[in-house]
PyMOL commands that place a pseudoatom at each C-alpha (Angstrom):
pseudoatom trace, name=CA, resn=UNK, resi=1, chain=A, elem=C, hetatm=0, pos=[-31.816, -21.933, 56.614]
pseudoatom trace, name=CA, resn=UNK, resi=2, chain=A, elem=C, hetatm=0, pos=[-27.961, -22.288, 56.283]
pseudoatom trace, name=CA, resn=UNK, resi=3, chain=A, elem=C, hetatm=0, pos=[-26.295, -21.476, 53.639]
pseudoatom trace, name=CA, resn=UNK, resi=4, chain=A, elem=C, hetatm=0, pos=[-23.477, -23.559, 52.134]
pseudoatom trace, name=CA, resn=UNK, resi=5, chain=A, elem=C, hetatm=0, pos=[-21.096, -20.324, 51.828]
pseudoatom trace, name=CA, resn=UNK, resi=6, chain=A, elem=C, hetatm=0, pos=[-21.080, -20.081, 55.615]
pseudoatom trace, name=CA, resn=UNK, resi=7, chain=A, elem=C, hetatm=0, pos=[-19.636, -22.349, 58.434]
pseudoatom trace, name=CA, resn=UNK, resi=8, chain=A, elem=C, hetatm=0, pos=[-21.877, -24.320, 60.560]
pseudoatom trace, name=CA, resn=UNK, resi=9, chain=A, elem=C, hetatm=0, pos=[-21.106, -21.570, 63.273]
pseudoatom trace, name=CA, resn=UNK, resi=10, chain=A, elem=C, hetatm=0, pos=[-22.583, -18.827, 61.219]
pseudoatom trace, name=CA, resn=UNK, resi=11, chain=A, elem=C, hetatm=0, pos=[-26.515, -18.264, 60.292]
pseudoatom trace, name=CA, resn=UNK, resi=12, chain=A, elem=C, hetatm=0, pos=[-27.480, -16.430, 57.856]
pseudoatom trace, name=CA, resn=UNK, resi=13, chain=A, elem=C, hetatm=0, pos=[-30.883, -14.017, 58.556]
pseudoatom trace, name=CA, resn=UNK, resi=14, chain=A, elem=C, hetatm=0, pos=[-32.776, -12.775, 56.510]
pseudoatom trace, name=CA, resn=UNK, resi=15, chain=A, elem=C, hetatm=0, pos=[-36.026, -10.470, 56.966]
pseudoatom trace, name=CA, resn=UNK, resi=16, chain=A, elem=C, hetatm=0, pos=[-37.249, -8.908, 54.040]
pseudoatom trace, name=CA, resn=UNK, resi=17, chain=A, elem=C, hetatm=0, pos=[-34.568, -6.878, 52.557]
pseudoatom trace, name=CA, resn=UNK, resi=18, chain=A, elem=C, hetatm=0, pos=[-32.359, -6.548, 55.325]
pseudoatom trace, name=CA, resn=UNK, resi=19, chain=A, elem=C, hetatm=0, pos=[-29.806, -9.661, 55.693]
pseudoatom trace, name=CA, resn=UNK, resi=20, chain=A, elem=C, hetatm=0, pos=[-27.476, -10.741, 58.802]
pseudoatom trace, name=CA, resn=UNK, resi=21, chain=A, elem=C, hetatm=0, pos=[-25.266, -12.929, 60.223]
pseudoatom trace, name=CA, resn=UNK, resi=22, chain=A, elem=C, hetatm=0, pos=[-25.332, -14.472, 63.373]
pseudoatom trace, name=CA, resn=UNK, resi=23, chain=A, elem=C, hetatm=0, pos=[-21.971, -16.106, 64.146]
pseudoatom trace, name=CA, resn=UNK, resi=24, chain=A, elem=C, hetatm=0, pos=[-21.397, -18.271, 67.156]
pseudoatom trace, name=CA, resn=UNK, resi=25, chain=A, elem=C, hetatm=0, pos=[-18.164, -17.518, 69.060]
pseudoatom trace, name=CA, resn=UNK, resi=26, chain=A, elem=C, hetatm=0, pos=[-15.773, -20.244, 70.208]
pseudoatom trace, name=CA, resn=UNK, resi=27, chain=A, elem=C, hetatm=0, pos=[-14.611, -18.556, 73.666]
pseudoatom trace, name=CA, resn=UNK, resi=28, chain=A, elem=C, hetatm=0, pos=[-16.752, -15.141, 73.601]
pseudoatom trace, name=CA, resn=UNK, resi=29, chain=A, elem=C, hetatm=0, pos=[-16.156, -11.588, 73.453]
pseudoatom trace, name=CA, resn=UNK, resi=30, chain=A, elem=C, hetatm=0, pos=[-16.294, -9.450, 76.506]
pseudoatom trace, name=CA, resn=UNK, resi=31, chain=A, elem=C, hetatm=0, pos=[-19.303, -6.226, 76.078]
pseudoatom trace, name=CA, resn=UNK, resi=32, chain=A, elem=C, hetatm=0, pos=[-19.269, -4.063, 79.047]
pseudoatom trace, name=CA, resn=UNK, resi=33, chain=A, elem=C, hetatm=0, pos=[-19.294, -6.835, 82.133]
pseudoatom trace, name=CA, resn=UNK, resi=34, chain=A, elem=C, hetatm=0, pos=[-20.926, -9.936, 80.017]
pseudoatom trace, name=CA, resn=UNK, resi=35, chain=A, elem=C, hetatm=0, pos=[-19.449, -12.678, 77.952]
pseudoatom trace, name=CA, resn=UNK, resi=36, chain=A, elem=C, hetatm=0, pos=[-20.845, -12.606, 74.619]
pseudoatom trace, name=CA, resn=UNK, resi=37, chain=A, elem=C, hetatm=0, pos=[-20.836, -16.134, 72.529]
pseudoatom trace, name=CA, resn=UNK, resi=38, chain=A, elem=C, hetatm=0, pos=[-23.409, -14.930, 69.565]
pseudoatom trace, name=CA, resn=UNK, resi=39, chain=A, elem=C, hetatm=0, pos=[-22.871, -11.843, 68.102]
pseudoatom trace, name=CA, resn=UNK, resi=40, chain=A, elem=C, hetatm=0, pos=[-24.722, -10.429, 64.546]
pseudoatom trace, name=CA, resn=UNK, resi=41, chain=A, elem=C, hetatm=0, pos=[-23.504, -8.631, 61.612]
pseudoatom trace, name=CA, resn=UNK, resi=42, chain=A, elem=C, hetatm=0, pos=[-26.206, -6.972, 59.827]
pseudoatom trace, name=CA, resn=UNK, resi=43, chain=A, elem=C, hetatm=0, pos=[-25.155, -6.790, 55.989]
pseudoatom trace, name=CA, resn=UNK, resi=44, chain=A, elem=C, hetatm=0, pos=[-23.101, -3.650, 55.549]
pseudoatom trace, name=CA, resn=UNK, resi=45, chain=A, elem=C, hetatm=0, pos=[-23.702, -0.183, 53.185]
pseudoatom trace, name=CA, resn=UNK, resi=46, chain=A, elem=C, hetatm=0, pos=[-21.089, 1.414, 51.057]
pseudoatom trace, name=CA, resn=UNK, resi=47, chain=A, elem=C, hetatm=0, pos=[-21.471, 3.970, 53.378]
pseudoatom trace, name=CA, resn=UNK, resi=48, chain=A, elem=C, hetatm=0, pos=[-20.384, 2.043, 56.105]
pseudoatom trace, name=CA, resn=UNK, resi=49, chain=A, elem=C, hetatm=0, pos=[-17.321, 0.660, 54.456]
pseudoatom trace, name=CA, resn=UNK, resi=50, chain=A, elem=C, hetatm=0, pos=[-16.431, 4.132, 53.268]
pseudoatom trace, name=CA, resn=UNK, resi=51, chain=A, elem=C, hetatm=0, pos=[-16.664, 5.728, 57.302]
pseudoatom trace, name=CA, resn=UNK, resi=52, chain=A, elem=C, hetatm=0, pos=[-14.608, 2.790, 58.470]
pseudoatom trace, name=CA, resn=UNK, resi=53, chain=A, elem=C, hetatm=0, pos=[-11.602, 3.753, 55.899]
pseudoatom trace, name=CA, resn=UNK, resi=54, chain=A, elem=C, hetatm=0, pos=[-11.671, 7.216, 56.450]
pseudoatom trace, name=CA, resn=UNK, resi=55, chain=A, elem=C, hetatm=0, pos=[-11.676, 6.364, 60.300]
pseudoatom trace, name=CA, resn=UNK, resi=56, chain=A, elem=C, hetatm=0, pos=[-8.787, 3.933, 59.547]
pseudoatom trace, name=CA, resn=UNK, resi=57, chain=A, elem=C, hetatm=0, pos=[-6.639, 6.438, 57.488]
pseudoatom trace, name=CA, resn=UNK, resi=58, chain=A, elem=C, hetatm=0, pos=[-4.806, 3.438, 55.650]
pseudoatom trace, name=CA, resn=UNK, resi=59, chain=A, elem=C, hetatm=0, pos=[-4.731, 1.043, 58.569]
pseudoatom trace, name=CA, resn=UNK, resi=60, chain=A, elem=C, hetatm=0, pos=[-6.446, -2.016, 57.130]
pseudoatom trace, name=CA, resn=UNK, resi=61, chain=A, elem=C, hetatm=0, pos=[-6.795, -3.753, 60.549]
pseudoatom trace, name=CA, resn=UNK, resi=62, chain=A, elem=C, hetatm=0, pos=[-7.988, -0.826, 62.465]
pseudoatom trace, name=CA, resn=UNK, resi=63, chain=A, elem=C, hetatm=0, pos=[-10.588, -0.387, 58.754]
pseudoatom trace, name=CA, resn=UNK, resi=64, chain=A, elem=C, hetatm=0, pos=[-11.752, -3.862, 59.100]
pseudoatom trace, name=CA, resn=UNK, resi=65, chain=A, elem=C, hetatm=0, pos=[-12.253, -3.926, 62.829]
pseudoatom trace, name=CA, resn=UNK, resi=66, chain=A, elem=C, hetatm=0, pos=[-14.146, -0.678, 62.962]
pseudoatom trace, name=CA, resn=UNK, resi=67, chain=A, elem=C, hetatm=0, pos=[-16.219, -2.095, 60.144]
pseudoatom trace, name=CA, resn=UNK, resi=68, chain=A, elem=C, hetatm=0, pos=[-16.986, -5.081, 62.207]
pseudoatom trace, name=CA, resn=UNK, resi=69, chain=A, elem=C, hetatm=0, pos=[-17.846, -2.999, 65.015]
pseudoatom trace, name=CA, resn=UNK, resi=70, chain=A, elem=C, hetatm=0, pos=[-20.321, -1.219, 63.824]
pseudoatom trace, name=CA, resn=UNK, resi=71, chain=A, elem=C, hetatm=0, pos=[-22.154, -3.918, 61.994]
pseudoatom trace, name=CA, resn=UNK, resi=72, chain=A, elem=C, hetatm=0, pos=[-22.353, -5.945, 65.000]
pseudoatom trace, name=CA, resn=UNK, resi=73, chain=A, elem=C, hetatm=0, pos=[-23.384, -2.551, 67.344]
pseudoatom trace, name=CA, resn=UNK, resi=74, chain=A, elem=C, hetatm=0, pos=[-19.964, -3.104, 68.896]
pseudoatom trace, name=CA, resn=UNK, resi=75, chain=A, elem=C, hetatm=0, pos=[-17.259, -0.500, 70.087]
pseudoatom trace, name=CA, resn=UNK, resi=76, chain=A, elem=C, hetatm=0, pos=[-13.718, -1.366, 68.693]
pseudoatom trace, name=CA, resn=UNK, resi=77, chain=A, elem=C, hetatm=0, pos=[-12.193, -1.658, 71.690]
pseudoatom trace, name=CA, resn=UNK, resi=78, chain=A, elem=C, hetatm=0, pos=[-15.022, -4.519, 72.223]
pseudoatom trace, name=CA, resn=UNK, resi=79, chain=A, elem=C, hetatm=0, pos=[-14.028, -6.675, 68.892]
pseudoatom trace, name=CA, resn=UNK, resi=80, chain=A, elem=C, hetatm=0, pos=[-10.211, -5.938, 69.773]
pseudoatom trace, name=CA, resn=UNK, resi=81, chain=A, elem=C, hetatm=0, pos=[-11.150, -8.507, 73.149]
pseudoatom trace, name=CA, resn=UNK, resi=82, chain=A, elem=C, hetatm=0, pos=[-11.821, -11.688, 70.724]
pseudoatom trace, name=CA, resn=UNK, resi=83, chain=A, elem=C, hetatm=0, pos=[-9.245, -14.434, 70.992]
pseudoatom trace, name=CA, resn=UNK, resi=84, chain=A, elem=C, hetatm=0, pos=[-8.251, -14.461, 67.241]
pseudoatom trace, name=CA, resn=UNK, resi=85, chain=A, elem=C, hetatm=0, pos=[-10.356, -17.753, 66.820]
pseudoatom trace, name=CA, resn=UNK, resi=86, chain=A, elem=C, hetatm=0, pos=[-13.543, -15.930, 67.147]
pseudoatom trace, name=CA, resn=UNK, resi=87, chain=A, elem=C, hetatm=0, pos=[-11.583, -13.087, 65.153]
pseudoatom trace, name=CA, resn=UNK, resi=88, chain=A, elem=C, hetatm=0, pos=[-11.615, -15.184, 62.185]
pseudoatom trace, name=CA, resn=UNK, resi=89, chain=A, elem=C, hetatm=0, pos=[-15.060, -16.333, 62.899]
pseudoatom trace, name=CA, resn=UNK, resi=90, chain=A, elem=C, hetatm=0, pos=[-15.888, -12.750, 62.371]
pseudoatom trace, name=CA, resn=UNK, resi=91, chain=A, elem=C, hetatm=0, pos=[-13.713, -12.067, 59.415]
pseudoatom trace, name=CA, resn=UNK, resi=92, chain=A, elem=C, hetatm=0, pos=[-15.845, -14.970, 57.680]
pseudoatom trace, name=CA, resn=UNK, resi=93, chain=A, elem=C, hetatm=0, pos=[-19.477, -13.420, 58.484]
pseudoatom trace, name=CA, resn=UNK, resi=94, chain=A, elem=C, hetatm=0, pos=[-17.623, -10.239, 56.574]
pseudoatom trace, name=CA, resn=UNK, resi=95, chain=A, elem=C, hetatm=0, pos=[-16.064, -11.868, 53.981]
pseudoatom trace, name=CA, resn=UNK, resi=96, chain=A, elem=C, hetatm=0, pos=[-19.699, -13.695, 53.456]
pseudoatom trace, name=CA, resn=UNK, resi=97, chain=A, elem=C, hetatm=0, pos=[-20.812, -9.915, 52.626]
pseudoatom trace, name=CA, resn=UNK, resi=98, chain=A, elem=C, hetatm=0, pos=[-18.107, -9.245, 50.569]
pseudoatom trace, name=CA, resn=UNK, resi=99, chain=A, elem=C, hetatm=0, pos=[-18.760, -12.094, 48.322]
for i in range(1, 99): cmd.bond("trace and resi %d" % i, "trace and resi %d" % (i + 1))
show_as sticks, trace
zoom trace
């Protein structure tokens, strides 16, 4: 079912207690040698934001794409190859979390 707080490009999942997001990208994200046009965020832990900040030391760009990363079992380097479109599209699956 979609929620009204998301985009029609975003789904939220849900399975039991664990929750995701499933956002559809406009041009695609390259992982290893594909083209990826889907890529999921699983909900995050305080424990995740608080390893993406001390991996950022202050940076809040480098904080939120590691974050990103490792919610969607991503490198960095991997979410840094998103035309900023799908960027966004990301930003809003966190953001979703965030509340």
């Amino acid at each position: 079912m979609q929620n009204p707080a998301l985009p029609s490009y975003c789904k939220h999942n849900t399975d039991g207690d664990q929750e995701s997001v499933t956002v559809t990208l406009a041009k695609g994200i390259t992982v290893g040698s594909e083209k990826r046009k889907e890529v999921t965020l699983r909900e995050p832990t305080a424990g995740d934001n608080m390893a993406a900040r001390q991996m950022a030391k202050g940076d809040n760009a480098v904080h939120e794409i590691t974050l990103i990363a490792n919610l969607a079992d991503l490198s960095p380097e991997e979410v840094q190859t998103a035309p900023m479109r799908d960027y966004r599209r990301l930003q809003e699956a966190l953001d979703f979390f965030n509340g």
